[in-house]
Every structure is written in C-alpha cells, then in structure tokens.
KENU-22803 format. One line per field, with one value per residue: x, y, z of N, C-alpha, C in turn; residue number from 0; residue in three letters. Coordinates in steps of 0.02 Angstrom, whole numbers, always signed. Example, Ala and Ser with C-alpha at 12.3 -4.5 7.8 and 13.67 -1.06 7.14 Angstrom:
% KENU-22803
n.u (+660|+642);
n.v (-284|-112);
n.w (+390|+354);
ca.u (+615|+684);
ca.v (-225|-53);
ca.w (+390|+357);
c.u (+660|+645);
c.v (-165|+2);
c.w (+390|+394);
i (0|1);
aa (ALA|SER);
***
This chain:
% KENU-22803
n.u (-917|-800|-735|-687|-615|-533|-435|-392|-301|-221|-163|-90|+13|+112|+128|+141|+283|+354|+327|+413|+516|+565|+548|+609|+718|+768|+747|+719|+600|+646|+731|+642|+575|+604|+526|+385|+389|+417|+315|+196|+253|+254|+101|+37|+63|+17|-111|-202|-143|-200|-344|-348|-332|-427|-545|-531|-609|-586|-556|-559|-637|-651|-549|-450|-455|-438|-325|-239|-282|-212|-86|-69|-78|+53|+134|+100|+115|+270|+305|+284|+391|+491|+624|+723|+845|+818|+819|+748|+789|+761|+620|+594|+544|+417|+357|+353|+277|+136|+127|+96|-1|-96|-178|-212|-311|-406|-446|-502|-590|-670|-708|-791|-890|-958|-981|-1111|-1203|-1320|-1303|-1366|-1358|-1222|-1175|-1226|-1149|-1014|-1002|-1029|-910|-813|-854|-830|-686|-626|-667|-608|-477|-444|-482|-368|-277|-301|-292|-152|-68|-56|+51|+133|+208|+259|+152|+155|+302|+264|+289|+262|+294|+414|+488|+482|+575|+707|+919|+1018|+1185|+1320|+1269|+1224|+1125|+1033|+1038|+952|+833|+801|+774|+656|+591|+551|+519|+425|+346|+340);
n.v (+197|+242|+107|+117|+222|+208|+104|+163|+263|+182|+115|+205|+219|+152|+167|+311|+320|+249|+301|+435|+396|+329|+445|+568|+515|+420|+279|+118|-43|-135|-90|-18|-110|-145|-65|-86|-221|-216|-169|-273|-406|-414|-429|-556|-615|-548|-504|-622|-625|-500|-535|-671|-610|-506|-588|-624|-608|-486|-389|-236|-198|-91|-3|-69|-46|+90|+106|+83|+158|+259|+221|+219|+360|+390|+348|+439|+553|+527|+512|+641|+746|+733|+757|+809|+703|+589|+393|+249|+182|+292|+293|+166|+166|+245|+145|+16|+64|+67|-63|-116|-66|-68|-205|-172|-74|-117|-276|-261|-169|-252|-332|-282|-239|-361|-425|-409|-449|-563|-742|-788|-683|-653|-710|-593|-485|-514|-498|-369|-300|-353|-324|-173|-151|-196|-96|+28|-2|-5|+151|+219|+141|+229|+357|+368|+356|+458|+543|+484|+483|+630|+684|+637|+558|+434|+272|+147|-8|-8|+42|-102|-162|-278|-245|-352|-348|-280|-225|-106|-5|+104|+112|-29|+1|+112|+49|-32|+47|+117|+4|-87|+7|+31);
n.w (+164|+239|+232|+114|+98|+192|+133|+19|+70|+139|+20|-41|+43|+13|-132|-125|-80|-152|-287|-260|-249|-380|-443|-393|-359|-442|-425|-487|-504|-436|-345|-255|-206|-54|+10|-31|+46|+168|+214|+182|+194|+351|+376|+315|+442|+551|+528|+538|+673|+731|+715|+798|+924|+928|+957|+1091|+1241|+1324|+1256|+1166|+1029|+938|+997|+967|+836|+855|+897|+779|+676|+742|+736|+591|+562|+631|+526|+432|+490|+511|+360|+314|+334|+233|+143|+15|+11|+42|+61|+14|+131|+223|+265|+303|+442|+445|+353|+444|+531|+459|+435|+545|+588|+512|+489|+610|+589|+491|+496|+621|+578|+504|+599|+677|+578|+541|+658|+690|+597|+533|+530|+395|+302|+294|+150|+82|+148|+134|-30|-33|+47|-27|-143|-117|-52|-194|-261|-172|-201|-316|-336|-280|-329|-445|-407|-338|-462|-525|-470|-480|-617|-730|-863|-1017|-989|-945|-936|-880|-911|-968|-867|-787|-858|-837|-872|-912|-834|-890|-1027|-1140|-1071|-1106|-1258|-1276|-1206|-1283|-1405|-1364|-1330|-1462|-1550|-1488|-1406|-1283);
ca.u (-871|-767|-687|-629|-581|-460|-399|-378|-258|-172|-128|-30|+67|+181|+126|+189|+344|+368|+328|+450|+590|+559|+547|+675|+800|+800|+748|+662|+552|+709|+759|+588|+536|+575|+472|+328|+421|+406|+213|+151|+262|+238|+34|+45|+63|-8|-183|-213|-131|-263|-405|-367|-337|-498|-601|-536|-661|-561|-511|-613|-615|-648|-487|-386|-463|-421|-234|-208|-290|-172|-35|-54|-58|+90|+172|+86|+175|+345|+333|+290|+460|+531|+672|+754|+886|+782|+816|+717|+791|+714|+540|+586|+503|+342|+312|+354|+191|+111|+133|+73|-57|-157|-213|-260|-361|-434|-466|-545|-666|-712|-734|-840|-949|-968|-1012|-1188|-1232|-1354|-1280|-1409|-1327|-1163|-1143|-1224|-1110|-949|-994|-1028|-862|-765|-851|-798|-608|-617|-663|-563|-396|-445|-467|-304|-208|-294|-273|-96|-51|-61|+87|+219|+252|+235|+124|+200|+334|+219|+312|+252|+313|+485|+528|+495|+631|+779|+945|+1092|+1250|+1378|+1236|+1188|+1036|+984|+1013|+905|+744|+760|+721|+600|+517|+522|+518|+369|+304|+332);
ca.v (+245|+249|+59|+130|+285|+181|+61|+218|+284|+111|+125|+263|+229|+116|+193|+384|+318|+218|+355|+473|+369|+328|+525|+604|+488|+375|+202|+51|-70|-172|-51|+17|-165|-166|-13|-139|-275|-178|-188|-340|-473|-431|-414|-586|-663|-496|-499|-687|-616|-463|-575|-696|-557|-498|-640|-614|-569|-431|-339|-195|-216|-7|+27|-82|-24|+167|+115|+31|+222|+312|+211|+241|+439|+424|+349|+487|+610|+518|+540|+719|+776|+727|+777|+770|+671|+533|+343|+199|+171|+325|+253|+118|+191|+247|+86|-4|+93|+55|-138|-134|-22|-57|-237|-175|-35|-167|-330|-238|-118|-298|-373|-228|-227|-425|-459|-396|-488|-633|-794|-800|-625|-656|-704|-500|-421|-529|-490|-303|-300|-353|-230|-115|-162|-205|-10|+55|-14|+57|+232|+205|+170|+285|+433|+382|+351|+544|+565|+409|+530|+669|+668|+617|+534|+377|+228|+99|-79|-5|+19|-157|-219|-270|-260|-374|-323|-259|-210|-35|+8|+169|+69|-70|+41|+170|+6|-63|+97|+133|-67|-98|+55|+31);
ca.w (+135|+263|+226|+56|+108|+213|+75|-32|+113|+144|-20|-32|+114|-28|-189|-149|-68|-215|-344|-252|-260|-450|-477|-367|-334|-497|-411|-532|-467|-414|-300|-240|-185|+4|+31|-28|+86|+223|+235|+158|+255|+417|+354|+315|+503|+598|+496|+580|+770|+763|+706|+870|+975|+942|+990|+1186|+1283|+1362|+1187|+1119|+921|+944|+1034|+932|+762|+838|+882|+692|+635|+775|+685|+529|+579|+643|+492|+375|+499|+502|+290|+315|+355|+170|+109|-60|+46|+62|+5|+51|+222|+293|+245|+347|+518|+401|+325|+487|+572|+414|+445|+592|+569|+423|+509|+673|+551|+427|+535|+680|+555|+475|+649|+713|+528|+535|+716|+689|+542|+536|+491|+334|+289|+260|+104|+66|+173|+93|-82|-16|+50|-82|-205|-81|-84|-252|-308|-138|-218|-392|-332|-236|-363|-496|-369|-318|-506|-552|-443|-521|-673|-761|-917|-1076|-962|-911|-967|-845|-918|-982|-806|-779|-910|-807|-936|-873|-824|-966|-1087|-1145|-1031|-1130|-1313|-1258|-1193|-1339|-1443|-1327|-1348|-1543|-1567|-1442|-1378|-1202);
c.u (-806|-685|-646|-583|-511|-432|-371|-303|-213|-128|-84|+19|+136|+171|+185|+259|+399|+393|+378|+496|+601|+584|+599|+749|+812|+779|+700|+625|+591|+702|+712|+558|+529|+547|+412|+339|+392|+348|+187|+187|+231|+157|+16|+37|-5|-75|-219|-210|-177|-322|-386|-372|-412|-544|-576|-594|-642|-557|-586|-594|-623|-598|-426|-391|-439|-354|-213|-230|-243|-95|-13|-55|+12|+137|+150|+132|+239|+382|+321|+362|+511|+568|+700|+799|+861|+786|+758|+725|+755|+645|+543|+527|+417|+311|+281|+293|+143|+73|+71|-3|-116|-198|-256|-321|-435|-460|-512|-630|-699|-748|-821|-922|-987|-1008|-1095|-1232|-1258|-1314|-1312|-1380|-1271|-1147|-1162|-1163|-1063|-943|-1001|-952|-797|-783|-813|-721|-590|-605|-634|-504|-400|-431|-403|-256|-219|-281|-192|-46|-11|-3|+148|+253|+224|+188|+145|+261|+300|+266|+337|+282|+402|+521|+510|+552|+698|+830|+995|+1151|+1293|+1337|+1197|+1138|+1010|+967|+967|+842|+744|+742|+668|+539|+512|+506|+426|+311|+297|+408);
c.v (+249|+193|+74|+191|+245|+144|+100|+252|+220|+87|+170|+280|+187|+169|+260|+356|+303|+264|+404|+468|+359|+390|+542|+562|+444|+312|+168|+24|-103|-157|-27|-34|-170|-119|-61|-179|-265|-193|-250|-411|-460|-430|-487|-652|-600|-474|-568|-650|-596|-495|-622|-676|-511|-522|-663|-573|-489|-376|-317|-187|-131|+19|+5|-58|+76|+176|+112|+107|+270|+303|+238|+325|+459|+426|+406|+539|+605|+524|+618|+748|+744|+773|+756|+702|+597|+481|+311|+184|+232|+323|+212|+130|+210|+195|+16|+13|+78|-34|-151|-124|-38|-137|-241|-153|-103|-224|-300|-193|-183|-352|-332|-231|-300|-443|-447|-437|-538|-684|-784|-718|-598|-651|-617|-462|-454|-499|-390|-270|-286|-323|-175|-100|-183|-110|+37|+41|+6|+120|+233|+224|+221|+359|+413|+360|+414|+544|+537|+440|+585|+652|+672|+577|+458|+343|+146|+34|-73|+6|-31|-198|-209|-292|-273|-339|-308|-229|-149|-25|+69|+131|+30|-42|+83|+108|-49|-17|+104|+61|-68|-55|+49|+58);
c.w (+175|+261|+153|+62|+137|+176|+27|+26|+137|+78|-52|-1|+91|-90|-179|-133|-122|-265|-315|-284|-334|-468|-457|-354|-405|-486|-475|-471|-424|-325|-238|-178|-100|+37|+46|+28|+153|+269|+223|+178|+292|+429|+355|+376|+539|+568|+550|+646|+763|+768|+771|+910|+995|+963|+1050|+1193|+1314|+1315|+1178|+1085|+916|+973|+998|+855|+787|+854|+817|+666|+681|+731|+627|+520|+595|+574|+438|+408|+486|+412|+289|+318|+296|+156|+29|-52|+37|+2|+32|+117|+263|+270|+274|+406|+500|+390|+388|+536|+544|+411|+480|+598|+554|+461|+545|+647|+526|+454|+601|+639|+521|+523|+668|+645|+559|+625|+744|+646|+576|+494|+413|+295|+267|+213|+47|+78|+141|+35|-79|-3|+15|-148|-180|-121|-134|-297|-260|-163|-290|-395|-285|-291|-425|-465|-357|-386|-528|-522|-451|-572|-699|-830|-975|-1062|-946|-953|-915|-845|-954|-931|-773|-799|-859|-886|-885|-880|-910|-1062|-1078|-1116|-1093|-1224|-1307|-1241|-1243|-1379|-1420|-1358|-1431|-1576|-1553|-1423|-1333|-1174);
i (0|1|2|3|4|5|6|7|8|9|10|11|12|13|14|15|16|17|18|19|20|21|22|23|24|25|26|27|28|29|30|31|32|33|34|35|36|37|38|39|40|41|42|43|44|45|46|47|48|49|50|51|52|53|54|55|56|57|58|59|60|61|62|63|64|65|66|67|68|69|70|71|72|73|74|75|76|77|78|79|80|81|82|83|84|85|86|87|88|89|90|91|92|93|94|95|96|97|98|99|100|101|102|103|104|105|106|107|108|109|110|111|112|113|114|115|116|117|118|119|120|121|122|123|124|125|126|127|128|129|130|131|132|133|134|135|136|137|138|139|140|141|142|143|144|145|146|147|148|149|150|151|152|153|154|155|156|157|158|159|160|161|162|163|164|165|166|167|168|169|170|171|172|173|174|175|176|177|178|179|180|181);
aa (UNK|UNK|UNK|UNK|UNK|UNK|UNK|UNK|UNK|UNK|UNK|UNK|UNK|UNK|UNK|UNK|UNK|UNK|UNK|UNK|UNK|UNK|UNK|UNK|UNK|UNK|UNK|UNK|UNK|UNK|UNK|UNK|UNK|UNK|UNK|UNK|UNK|UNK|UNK|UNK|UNK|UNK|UNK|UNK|UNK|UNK|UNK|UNK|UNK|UNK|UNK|UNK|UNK|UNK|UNK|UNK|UNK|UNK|UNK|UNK|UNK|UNK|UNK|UNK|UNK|UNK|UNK|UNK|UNK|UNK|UNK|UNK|UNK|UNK|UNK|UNK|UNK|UNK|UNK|UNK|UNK|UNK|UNK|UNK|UNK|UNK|UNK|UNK|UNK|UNK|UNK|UNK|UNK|UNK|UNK|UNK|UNK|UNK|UNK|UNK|UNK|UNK|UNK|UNK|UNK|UNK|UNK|UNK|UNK|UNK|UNK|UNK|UNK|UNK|UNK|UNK|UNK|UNK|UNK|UNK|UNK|UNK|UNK|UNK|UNK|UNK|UNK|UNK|UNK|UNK|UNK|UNK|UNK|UNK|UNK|UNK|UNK|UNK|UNK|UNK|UNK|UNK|UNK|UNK|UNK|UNK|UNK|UNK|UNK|UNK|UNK|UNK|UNK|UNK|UNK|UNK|UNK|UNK|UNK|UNK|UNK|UNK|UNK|UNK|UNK|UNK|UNK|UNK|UNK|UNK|UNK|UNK|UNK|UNK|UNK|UNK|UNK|UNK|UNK|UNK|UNK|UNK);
***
C-alpha cells in the first residue's frame, strides 16, 4: 500500500501544478509542458545513478529511500506557499525536489522490496509490482483529475487543439465543440 500511496503522491506533484495553471492563470498544454519537463528528464539519467549507487556496499537503500521521501516533503512544502501570482517558474524549485526525489523514493523502495526475493520469485513480485503501479497511477490521476476543472467545464481534448497563428481561436473550438463534441 504504501508503493501506491507513493505513485498516487508522485503524481500530483505535476498534475495539481498543471491543473492550477490551466484554472487560474489560463495556461494550455503548450504552456504547462515544462512543469512536466522538469521531472521526467532529469528521471531519465537519475533513476539508473540511484540504482548504481545502491549496489555500494557502503549505501543504505533505507537512508536514501528516506532522503528521496524528505525531498519530496520539501517540494510539497515549497508548493504550499501558492499564490494566485504564480506562473510556472515558481514551480521550478518544487518540481526540481520532485526530480530528484521521486527516484531516490521509487528505486530504493524497489531495491529494499526486491533484495529479499528468491530468484524463482521474481517473476511474482514483477507482475505484483506492476499491478501495483499500474492501479497507483490510475488513482493518481483519477484523484488529481477532480481538481483540472470544474464540472460541466471538462473539455479535455479541446485543450489539446493547437490553432495557428492569425486564426480565430474561439471560432475554431466553438466548432470543434458543436462539430465534434470535444
């Protein structure tokens, strides 16, 4: 419970920022994107470092899985202190803890599950796993959904449509929507 609980909380650490900015400030997906950016490059190399870092002898996979959860505390505090004010750049310092964070979290709680297992066991605990984070990133984003719009407002794939330069934006989505329905 605890590995979805954290995948459910790793996901939110883009989603709300996301959904703010959509709501209060006006952003698209466009605009929204290096919030995402933020986290999932530097995730990319620093998923691999923690995983070699772990297999020193010297490293406790329990000290570095409770920095990657001290982390990500701090970035929940550094979004605490929202303002209406707020674009994407001051999410920077949040997502940036976030980065870092979420590997030490995630690679150390899969070191610590896994290093008990029996070889002949594996392929249980993998497919255990990835049910896990399969229905931890569901309730993620169906809990951090509720919070992207109001109800009767939802209109998910019409703020996908980019409309080029020099052409009516609001003409173009009212006949997306009475055309399409999106």
């Amino acid at each position: 419970t605890l590995f979805v609980l954290l995948l459910v909380l790793l996901l939110s650490g883009s989603l709300l920022p996301a959904s703010y900015l959509a709501q209060v400030q006006g952003y698209r997906s466009m605009q929204t994107a290096p919030i995402g950016l933020i986290v999932a490059l530097p995730q990319l190399v620093l998923g691999s470092v923690v995983a070699l870092f772990l297999y020193q002898r010297w490293v406790d996979a329990r000290l570095v899985f409770a920095l990657g959860l001290a982390l990500i505390a701090l970035a929940c505090l550094a979004g605490s202190r929202l303002t209406a004010d707020w674009i994407w750049e001051e999410f920077a310092v949040a997502q940036a803890l976030q980065a870092i964070g979420q590997p030490m979290a995630v690679v150390s709680m899969l070191f610590l599950m896994t290093s008990v297992v029996q070889p002949e066991e594996g392929p249980y605990l993998s497919g255990t796993i990835n049910a896990l984070r399969a229905f931890g990133s569901l309730v993620g984003a169906a809990s951090g959904s509720g919070y992207a719009a109001q109800e009767g407002h939802q209109l998910p794939m019409l703020n996908a449509v980019r409309v080029p330069e020099g052409v009516d934006d609001a003409r173009v989505r009212i006949e997306l929507l009475n055309r399409f329905g999106i």
